[in-house]
N, C-alpha and C positions, 0 to 999 in steps of 0.2 A: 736291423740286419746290417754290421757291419763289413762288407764284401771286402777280402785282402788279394791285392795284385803282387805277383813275382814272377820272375822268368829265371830260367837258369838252376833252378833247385831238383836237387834232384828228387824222384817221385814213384809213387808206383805204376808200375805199365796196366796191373787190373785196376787202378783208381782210375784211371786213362781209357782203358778198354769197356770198363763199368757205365762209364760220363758214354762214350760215342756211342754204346748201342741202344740209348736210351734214341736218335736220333734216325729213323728210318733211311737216309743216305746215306747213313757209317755203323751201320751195323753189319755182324758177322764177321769183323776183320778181325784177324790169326794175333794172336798178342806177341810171334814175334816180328810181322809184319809191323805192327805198331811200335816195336822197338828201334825198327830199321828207320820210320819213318820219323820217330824223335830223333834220334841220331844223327840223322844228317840233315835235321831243320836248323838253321842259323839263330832263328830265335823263335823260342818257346814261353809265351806268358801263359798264366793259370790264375782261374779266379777261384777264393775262396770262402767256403763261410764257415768259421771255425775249424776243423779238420775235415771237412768233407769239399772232395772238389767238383765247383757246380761249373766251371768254363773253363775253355783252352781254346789259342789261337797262334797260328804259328806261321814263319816266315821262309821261305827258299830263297837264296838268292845267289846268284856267281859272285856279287861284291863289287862288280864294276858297272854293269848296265841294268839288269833286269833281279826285281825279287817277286816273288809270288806270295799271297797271302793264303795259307791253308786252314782248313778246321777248324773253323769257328761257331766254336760248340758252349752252347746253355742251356744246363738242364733245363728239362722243359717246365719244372718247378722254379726257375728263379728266372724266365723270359722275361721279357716287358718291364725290365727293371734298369735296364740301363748297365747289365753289365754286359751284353755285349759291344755295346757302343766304345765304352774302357777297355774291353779286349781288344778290338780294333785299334783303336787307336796307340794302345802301348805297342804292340807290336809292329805297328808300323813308323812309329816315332822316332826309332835310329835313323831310317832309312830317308824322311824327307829331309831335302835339302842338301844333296848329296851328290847331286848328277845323274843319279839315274833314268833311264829312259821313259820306265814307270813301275810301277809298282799294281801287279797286274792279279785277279782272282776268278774263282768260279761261283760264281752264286746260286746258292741253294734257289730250287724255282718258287716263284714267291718274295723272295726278299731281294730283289732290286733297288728294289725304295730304298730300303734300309742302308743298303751298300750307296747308293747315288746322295746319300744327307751326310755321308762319311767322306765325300769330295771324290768317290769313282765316278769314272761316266761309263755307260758300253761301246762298245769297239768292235765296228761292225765286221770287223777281218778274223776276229778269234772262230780259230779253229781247231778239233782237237780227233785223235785215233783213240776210238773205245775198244780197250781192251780188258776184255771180263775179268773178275780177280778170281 
């Protein structure tokens, strides 16, 4: 399997929508809810295996202090293979070394680990307003 990484191309929003509800945290979202959400993501990388797309990991950021890493998603047929680790890491790759404050995420429950061997730590002040979608 050779997996291919890009960011920036454009894609389909149900290859997009198809990927996250395979994922019990991002499913049933509105695909143009997903449109909005690509759109004003600063940087969008996608993993691929041949045409079919098995990850997506994506970036927030104002540009000057803080960027956020969102949706970091692999199907759950190509897990345990290390291309989430290459999702992570391209998509945050502009952004170190940059000044920013940090570069901040929510972790799926469960995968702490995973995010703390990728150089996070947790931050015992994060707090957040849940509001149902």
């Amino acid at each position: 399997m050779a997996i291919r990484y890009d960011s920036g191309s454009e894609i389909s929003l149900t290859a997009v929508k198809s990927l996250w509800d395979k994922i019990p945290w991002a499913q049933g979202r509105d695909l143009d809810t997903v449109a909005v959400a690509l759109l004003n993501s600063q940087r969008v990388v996608h993993a691929w295996d041949g045409d079919r797309l098995v990850g997506t990991a994506r970036i927030v950021t104002d540009g000057a202090y803080y960027a956020t890493l969102w949706d970091v998603i692999v199907d759950p047929s190509y897990q345990e293979q290390g291309i989430g680790t290459n999702l992570v890491d391209q998509a945050i790759k502009p952004y170190l070394n940059r000044g920013f404050s940090f570069i901040a995420l929510f972790a799926a429950e469960g995968k702490e680990e995973f995010y703390k061997h990728r150089g996070f730590s947790i931050h015992p002040r994060g707090m957040k307003i849940h509001e149902p979608l």
